[in-house]
C-alpha positions as CSV (number, residue, x, y, z in Angstrom):
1,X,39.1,21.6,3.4
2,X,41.7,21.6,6.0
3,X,43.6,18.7,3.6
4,X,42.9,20.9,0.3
5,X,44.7,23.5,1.6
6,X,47.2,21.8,3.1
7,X,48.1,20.4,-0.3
8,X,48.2,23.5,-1.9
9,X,50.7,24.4,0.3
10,X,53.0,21.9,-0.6
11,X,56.2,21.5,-2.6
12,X,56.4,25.0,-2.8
13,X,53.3,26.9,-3.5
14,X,53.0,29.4,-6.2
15,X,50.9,32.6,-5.2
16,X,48.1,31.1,-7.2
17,X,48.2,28.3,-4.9
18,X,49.2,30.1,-1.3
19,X,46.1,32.4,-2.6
20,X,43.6,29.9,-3.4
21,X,44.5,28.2,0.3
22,X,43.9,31.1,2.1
23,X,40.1,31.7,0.6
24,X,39.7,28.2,1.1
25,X,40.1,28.6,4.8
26,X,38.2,31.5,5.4
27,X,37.9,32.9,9.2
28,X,38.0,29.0,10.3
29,X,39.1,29.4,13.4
30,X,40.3,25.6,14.0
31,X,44.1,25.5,15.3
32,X,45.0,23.4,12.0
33,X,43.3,26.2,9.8
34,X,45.0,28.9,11.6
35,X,48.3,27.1,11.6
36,X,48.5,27.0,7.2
37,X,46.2,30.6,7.3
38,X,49.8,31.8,9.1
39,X,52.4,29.3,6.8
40,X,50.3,30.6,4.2
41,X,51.5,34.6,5.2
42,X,55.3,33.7,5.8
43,X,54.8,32.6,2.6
44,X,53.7,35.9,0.6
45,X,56.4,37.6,3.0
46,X,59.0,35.6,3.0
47,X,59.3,33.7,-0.7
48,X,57.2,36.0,-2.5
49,X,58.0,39.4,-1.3
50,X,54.4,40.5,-0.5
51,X,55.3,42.7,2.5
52,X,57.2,42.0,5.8
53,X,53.3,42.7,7.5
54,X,52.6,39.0,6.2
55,X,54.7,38.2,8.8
56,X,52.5,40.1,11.9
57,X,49.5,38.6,10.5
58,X,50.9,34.6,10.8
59,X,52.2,35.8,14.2
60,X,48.6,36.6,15.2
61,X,47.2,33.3,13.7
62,X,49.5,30.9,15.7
63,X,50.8,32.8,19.1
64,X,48.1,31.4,21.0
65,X,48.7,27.9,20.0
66,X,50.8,27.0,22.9
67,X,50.2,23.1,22.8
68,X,49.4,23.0,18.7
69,X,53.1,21.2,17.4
70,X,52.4,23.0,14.1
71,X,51.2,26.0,15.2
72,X,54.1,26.7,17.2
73,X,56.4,25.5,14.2
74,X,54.6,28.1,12.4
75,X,55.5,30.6,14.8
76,X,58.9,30.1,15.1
77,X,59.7,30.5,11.4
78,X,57.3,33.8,11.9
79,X,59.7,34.7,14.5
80,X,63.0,33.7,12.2
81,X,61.9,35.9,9.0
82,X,60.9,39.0,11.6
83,X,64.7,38.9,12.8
84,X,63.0,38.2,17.1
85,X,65.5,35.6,16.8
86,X,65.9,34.9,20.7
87,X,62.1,34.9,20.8
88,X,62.3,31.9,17.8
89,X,65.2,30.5,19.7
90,X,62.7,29.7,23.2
91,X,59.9,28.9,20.8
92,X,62.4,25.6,19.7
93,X,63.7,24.3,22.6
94,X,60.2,24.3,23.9
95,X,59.4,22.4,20.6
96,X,62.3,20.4,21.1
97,X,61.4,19.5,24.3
98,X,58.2,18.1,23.8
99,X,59.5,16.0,20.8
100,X,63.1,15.3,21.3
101,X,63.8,12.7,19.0
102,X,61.8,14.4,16.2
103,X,64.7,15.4,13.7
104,X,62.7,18.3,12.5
105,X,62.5,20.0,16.0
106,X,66.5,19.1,16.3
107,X,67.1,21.2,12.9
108,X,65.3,24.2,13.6
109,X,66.6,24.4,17.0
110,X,70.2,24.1,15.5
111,X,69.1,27.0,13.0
112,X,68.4,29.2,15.9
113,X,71.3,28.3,17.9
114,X,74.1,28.2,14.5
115,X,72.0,32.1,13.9
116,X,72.5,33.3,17.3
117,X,76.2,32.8,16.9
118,X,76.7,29.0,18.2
119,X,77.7,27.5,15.3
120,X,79.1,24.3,16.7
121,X,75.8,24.0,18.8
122,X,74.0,24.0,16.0
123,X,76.2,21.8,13.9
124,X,75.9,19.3,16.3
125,X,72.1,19.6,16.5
126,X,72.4,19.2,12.4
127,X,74.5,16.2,12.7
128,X,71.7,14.8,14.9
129,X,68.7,15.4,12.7
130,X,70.7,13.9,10.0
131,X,71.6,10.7,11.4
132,X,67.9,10.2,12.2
133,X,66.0,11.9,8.5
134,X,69.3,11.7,6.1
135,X,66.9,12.6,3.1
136,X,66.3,15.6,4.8
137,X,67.2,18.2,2.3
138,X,66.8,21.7,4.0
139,X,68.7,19.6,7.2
140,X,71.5,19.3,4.8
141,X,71.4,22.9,3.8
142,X,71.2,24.4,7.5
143,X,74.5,21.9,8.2
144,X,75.9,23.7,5.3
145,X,75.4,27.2,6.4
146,X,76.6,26.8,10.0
147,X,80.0,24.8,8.2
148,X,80.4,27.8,6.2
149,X,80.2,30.5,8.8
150,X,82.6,27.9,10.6
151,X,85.2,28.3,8.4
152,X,84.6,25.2,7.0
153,X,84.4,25.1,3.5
154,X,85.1,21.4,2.5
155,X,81.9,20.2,4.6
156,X,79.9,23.3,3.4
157,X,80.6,22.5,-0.2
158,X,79.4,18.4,0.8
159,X,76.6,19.4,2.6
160,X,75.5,22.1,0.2
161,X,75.6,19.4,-2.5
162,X,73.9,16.9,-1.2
163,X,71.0,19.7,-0.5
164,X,70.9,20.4,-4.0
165,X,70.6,16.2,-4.9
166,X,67.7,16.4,-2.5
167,X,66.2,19.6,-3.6
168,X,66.9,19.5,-7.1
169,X,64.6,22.6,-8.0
170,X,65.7,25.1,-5.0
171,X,68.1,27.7,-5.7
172,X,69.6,28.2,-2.2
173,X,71.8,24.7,-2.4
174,X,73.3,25.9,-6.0
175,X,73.7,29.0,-4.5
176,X,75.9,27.7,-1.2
177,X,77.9,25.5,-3.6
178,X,79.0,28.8,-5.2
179,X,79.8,30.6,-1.7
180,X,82.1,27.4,-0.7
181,X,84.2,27.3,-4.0
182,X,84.6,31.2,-3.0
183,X,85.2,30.0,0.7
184,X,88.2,27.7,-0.7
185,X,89.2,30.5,-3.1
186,X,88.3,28.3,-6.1
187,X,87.0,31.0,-8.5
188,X,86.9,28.8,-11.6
189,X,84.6,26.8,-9.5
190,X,82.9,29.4,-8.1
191,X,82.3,30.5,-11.4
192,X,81.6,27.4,-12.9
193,X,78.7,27.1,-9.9
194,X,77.3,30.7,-10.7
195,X,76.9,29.4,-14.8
196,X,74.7,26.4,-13.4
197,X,72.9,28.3,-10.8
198,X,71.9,30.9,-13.5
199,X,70.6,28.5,-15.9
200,X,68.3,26.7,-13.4
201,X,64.4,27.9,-13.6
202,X,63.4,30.3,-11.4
203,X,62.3,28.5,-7.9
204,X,61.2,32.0,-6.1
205,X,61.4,35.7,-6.0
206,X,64.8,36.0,-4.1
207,X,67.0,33.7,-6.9
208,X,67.8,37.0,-8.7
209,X,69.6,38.3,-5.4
210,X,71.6,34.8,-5.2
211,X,72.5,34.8,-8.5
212,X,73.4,38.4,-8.5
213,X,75.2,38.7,-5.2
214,X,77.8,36.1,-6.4
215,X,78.1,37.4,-10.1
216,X,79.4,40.3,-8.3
217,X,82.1,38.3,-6.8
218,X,82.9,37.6,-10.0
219,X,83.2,40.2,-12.1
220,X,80.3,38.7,-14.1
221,X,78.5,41.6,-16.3
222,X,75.2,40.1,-15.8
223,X,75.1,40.9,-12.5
224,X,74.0,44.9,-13.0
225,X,70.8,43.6,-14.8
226,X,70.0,40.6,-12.3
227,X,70.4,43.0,-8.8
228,X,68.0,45.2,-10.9
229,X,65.4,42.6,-11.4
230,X,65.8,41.7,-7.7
231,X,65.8,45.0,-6.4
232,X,61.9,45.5,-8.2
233,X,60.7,41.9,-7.3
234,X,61.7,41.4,-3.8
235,X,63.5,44.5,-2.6
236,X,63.3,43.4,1.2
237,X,63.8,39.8,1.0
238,X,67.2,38.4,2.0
239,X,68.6,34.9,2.4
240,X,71.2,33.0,4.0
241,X,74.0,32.5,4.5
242,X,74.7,36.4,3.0
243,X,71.9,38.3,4.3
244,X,72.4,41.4,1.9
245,X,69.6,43.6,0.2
246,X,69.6,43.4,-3.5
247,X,69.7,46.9,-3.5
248,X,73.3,46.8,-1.7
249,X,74.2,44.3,-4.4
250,X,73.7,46.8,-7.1
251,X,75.6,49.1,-5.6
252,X,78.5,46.5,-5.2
253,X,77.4,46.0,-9.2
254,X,77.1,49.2,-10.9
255,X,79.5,51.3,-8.5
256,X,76.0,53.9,-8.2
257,X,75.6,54.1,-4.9
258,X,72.6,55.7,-4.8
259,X,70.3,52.2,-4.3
260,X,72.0,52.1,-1.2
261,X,69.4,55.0,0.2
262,X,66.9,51.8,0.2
263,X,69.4,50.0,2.0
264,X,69.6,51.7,4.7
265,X,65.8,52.9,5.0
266,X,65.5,49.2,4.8
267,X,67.7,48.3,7.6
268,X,67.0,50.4,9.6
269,X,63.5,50.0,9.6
270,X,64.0,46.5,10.4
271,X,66.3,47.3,13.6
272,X,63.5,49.8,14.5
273,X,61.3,46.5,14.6
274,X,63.1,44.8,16.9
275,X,65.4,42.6,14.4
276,X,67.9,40.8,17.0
277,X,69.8,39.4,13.8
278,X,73.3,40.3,12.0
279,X,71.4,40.8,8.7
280,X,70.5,44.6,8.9
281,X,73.8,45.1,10.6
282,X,75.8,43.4,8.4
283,X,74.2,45.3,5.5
284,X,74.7,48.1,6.9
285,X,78.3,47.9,7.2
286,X,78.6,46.9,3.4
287,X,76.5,50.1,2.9
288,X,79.1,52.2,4.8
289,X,82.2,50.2,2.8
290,X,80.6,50.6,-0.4
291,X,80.5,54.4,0.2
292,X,83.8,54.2,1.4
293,X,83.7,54.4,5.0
294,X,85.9,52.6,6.4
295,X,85.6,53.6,9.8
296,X,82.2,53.4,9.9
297,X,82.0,49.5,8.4
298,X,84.4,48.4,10.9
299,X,82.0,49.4,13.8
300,X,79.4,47.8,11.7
301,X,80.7,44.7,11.3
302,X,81.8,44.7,14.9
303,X,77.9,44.9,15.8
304,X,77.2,42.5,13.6
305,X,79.5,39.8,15.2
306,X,78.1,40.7,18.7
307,X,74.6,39.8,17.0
308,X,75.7,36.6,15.8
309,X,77.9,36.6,12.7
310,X,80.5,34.9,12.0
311,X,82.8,36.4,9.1
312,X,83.7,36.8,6.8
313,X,83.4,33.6,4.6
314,X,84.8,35.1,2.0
315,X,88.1,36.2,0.9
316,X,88.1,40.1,-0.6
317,X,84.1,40.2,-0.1
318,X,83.0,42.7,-2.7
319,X,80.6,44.3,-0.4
320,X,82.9,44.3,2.6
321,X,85.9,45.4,0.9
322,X,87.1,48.9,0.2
C-alpha cells in the first residue's frame, strides 16, 4: 500500500492520482503513511489550488516526526508554502545536519537561506548540491532563482536552462528563462521565451499566472484572458521568483483595478497567518503602485526587503512601476 501510493505520487500527480493516494492510505497511522497523507495535502494546496488549509492538515500529519527524514522533509515544504519561513529554515539545518552530504538536504537548506534574504548563502549551498546530484533539476532551478535576485542574469538564464533540459514538462524553468532575458533587458528574447512557454501543455494550475505575469511585461494582449483564467483556477497560488497574485496581474493587465480588492484580502490574510515571507508584502506594494500610490509602495517594498527580497529583477517592472 504504502509503495502504491507512493507511486501515485510521483512525477507529478494529477488530482485523480493525489486523490486516489490519500483513500488508499486511510487513517494508517505509520510515519511513511503519514509522511505522503501530508505530501499528498501540499499537494491540493500548493499545485492544485485546493485551499491553503491543505497546508495545516500536512503540518499535522508530519510535526511529530522528529527523527522520520521524510517526514520532516515534508514539513519543511509545509512550512515553505505557509510563508513560517524561519520555522522551515531550523527544520533544514536540522535535516542538514543529520545528512550532510545528502545534496537534497543541501538544496532546500539553500532555498531557505537564498528566501530569507542570503542569497550568496544559498548559492553556495546550490553549487554544492550540484556538484554532488548535477541531474538534479529543481537544484538547477533554485540556483537559478537566488542568481536572479542576485543580480545575476547570465547564470540565471544557464541555470534556468538547464532546469528546463531536466524538467522538460515544468513550466517554472521556461518561465525563469523569460524573467532573465527581462533581467538582461533582452525583450525580443524575453518575448521570444513567453511564445514557447505559452505553447507548452499545461504542467499545473499556477502556469496561467507565469505565462500571464510576463505577457504583461510585454505588452502581449493575451495576457487580460490568461490572468483571468488564473485568477478562477488558483487565485491564491503564487510562485517564484515573482510571488504576485494573479489577481494583481490583471490589474497590471486590464488597467481595472478592482481585482486588486482580492489582493489585498489575500495578502493580508496571509500576514494575519504568520507569513514571515516578501510575497504578501511585495504584492502588496504592487497593489499600492498599481493604484497609484506611490508613497505607499515605497514603504511596501521597503518591508518587503527587510523580509527577504532582493529587487527588483526587473527593469520598469509593470507591477512596481507607476
Amino acid at each position: 500500500m504504502i509503495d502504491q501510493a507512493r507511486e501515485l505520487l510521483s512525477n507529478p500527480p494529477s488530482r485523480e492520482r493525489v486523490d486516489e493516494a490519500i483513500t488508499l492510505l486511510g487513517a494508517d497511522a505509520s510515519p511513511d503513511a503519514k509522511t505522503l497523507r501530508a505530501r499528498a495535502y501540499i499537494y491540493r494546496a500548493h499545485n492544485l489550488g485546493l485551499g491553503r488549509e491543505w497546508l495545516d492538515a500536512a503540518i499535522a500529519e508530519v510535526v511529530d516526526l522528529h527523527d522520520h527524514l521524510a517526514g520532516q522533509r515534508a514539513l519543511a515544504t509545509a512550512y515553505a508554502h505557509k510563508g513560517w519561513i524561519r520555522r522551515q529554515l531550523e527544520v533544514e539545518l536540522r535535516i542538514l545536519a543529520a545528512a550532510p552530504d545528502d545534496a537534497s538536504a543541501m538544496a532546500q537548506a539553500g532555498w531557505a537561506a537564498w528566501f530569507t534574504g542570503d542569497v550568496e548563502g544559498g548559492r553556495a549551498l546550490f553549487a554544492r548540491s550540484i556538484a554532488i546530484a548535477p541531474a538534479a533539476g529543481w537544484t538547477h532551478f533554485y540556483a537559478a532563482n537566488a542568481a536572479l535576485a542576485a543580480g545575476d542574469a547570465g547564470a540565471a538564464l544557464a541555470s534556468y536552462g538547464r532546469a528546463a533540459e531536466l524538467l522538460p514538462k515544468a513550466s517554472s524553468p521556461l518561465a525563469g528563462i523569460g524573467w532573465s532575458h527581462l533581467a538582461a533587458g533582452d525583450r525580443d528574447a524575453a518575448a521570444q521565451a513567453t511564445r514557447a512557454l505559452a505553447g507548452t501543455a499545461v504542467d499545473e494550475e499556477r502556469f496561467w499566472v507565469k505565462l500571464a505575469d510576463l505577457e504583461v511585461q510585454l505588452g502581449v494582449p493575451a495576457a487580460a484572458a490568461h490572468a483571468e483564467r488564473a485568477v478562477r483556477e488558483a487565485p491564491e497560488s503564487r510562485y517564484r521568483p515573482r510571488g504576485f497574485l494573479a489577481s494583481t496581474v490583471l490589474a497590471a493587465a486590464t488597467g481595472d483595478t478592482r481585482s486588486l480588492e482580492q489582493s489585498e484580502r489575500l495578502d493580508r490574510a496571509r500576514l494575519d497567518q504568520g507569513d514571515e515571507t516578501y510575497e504578501p508584502l511585495l504584492d502588496l506594494a504592487a497593489v499600492a503602485s498599481l493604484r497609484g500610490a506611490i508613497r505607499e509602495r515605497d514603504e511596501r517594498l521597503a518591508a518587503a526587503r527587510t523580509a527577504g527580497w532582493r529587487g527588483p529583477q526587473v527593469p520598469d517592472d509593470a507591477l512596481l512601476v507607476v
